[in-house]
N, CA, C and O atoms as CSV, one atom per row, in Angstrom:
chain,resi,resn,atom,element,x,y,z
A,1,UNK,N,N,14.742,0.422,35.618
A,1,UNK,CA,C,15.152,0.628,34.239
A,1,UNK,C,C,15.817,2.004,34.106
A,1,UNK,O,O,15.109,2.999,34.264
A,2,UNK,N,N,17.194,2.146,33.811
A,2,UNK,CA,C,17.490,3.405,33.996
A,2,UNK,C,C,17.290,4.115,32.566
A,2,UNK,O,O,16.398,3.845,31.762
A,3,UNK,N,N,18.421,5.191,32.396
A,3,UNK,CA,C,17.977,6.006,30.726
A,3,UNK,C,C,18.504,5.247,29.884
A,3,UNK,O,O,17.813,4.810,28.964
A,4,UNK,N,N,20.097,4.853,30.024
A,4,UNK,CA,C,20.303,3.962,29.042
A,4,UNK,C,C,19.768,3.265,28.247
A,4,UNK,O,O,19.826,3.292,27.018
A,5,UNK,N,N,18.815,2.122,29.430
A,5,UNK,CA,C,17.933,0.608,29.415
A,5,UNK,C,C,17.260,1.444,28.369
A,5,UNK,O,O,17.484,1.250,27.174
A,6,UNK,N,N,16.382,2.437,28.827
A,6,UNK,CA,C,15.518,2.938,28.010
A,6,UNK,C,C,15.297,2.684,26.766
A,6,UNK,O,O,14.540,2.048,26.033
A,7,UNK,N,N,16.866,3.904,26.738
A,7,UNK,CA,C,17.062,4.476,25.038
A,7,UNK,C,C,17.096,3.461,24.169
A,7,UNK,O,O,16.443,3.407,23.127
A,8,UNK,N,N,18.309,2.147,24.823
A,8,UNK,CA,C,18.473,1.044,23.953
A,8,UNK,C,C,17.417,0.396,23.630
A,8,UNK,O,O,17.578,-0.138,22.533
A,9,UNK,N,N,16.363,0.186,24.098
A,9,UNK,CA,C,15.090,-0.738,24.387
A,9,UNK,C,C,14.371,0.172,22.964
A,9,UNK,O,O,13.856,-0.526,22.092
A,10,UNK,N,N,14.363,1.607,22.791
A,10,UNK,CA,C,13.441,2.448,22.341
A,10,UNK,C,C,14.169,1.943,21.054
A,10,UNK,O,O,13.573,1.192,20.282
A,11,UNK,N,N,15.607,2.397,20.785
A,11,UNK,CA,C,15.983,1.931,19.411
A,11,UNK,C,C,15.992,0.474,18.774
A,11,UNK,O,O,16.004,0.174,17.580
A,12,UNK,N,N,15.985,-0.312,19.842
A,12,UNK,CA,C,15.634,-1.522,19.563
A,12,UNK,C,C,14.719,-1.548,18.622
A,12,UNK,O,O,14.835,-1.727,17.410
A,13,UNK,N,N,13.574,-1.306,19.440
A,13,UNK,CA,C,12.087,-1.301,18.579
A,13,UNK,C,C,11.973,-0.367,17.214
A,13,UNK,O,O,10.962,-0.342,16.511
A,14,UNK,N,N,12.922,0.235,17.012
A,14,UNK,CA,C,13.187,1.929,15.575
A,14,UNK,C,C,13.327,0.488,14.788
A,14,UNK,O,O,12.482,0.211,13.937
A,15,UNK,N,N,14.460,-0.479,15.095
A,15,UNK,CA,C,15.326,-1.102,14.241
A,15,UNK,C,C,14.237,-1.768,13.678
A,15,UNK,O,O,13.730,-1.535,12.581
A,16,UNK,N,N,13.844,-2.777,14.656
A,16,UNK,CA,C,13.381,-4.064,13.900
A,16,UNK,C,C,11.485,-3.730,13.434
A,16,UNK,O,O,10.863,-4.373,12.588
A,17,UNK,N,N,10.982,-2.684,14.194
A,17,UNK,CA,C,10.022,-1.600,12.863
A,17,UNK,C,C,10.681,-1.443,11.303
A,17,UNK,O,O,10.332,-2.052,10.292
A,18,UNK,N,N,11.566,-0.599,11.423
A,18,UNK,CA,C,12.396,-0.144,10.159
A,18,UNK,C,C,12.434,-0.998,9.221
A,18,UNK,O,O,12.071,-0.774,8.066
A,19,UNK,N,N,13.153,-2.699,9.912
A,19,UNK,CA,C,13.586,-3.196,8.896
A,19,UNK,C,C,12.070,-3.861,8.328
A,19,UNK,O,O,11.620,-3.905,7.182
A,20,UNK,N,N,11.503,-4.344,9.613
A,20,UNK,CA,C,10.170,-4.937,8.692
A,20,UNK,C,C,8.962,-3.553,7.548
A,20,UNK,O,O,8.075,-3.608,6.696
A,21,UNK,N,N,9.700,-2.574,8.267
A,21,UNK,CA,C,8.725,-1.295,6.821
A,21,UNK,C,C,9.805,-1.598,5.508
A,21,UNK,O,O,9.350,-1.684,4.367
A,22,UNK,N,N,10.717,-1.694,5.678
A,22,UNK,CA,C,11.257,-2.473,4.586
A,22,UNK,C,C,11.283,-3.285,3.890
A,22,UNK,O,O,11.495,-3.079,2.695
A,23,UNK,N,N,11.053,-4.635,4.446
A,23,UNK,CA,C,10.741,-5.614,3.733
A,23,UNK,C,C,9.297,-5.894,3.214
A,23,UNK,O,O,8.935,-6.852,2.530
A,24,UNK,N,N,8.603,-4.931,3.649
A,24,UNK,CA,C,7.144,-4.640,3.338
A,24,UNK,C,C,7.035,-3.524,1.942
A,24,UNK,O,O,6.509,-3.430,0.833
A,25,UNK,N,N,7.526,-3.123,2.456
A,25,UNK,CA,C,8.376,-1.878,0.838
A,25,UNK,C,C,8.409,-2.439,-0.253
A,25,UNK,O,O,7.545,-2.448,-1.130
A,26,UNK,N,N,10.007,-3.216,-0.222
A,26,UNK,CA,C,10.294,-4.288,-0.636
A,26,UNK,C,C,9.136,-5.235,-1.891
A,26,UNK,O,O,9.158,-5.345,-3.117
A,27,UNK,N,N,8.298,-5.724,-0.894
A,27,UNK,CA,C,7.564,-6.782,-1.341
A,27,UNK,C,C,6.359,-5.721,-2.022
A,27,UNK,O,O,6.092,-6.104,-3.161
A,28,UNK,N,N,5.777,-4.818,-1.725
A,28,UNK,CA,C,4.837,-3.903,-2.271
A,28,UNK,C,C,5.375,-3.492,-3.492
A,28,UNK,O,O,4.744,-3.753,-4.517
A,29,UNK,N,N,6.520,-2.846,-3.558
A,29,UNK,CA,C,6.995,-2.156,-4.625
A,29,UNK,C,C,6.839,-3.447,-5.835
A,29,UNK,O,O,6.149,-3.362,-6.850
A,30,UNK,N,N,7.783,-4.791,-5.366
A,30,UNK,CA,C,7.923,-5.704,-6.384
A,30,UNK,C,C,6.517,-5.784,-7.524
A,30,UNK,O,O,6.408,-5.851,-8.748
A,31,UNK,N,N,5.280,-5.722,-6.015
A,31,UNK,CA,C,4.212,-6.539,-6.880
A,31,UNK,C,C,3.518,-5.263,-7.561
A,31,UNK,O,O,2.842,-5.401,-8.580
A,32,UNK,N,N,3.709,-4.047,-6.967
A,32,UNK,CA,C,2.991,-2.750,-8.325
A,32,UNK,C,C,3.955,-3.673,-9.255
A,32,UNK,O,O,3.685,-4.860,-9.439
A,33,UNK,N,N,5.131,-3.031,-9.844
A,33,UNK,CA,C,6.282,-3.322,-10.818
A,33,UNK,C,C,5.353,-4.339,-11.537
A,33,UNK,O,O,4.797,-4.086,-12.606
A,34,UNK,N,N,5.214,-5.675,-10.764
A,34,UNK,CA,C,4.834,-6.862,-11.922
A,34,UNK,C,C,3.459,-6.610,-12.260
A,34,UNK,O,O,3.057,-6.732,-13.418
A,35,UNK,N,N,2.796,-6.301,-11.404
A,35,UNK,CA,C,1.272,-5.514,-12.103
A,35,UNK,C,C,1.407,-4.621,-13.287
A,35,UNK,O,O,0.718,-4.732,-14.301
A,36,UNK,N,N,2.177,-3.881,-13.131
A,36,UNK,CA,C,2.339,-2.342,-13.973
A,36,UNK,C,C,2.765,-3.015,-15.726
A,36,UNK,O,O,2.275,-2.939,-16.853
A,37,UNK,N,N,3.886,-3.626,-15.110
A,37,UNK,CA,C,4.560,-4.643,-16.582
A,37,UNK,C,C,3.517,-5.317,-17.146
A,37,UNK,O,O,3.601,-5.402,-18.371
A,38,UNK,N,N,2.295,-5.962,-16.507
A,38,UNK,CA,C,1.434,-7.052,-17.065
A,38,UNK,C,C,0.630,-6.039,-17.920
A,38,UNK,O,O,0.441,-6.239,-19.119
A,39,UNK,N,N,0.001,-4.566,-17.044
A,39,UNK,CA,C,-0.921,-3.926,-17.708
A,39,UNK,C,C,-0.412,-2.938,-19.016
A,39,UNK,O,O,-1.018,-2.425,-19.957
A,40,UNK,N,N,1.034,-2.943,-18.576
A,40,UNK,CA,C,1.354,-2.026,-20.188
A,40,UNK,C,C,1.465,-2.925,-21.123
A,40,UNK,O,O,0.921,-2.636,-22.189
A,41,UNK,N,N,2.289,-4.463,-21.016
A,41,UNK,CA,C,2.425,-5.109,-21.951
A,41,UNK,C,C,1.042,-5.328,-22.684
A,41,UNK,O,O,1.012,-5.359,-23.914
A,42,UNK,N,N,0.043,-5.461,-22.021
A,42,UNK,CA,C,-1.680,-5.817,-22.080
A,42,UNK,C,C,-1.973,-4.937,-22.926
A,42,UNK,O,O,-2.590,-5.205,-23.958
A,43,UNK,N,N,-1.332,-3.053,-22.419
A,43,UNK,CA,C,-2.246,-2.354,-23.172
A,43,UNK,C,C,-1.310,-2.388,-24.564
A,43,UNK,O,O,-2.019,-2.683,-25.526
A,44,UNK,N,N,-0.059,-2.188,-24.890
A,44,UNK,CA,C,0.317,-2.422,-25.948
A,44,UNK,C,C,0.241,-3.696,-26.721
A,44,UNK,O,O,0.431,-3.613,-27.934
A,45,UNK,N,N,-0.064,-5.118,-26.080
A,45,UNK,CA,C,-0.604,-5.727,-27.252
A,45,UNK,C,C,-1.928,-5.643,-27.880
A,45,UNK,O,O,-2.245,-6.149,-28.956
A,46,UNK,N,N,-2.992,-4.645,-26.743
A,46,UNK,CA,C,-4.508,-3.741,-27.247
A,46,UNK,C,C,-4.005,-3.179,-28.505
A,46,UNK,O,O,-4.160,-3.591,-29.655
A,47,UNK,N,N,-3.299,-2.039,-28.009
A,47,UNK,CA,C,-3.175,-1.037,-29.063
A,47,UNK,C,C,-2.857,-1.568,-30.479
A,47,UNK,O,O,-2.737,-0.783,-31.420
């Protein structure tokens, strides 16, 4: 395996990490958001 093989092999793995911390992001962020919307709408129809 020379350095090349390496490097490419190493960024390989950056990429398809990256993109799945992304789509994990992604999907986390969505569901605070629809939580957050349920509990303000909640607390302003309290108030």
């Amino acid at each position: 395996m020379g350095f090349s093989e390496n490097t490419f092999y190493l960024i390989d793995c950056f990429m398809t990490f990256y993109k799945t911390a992304c789509f994990f992001n992604i999907i986390v962020f969505h569901t605070i958001q629809s939580i957050f919307d349920k509990v303000t709408s909640l607390a302003v129809n309290f108030l």
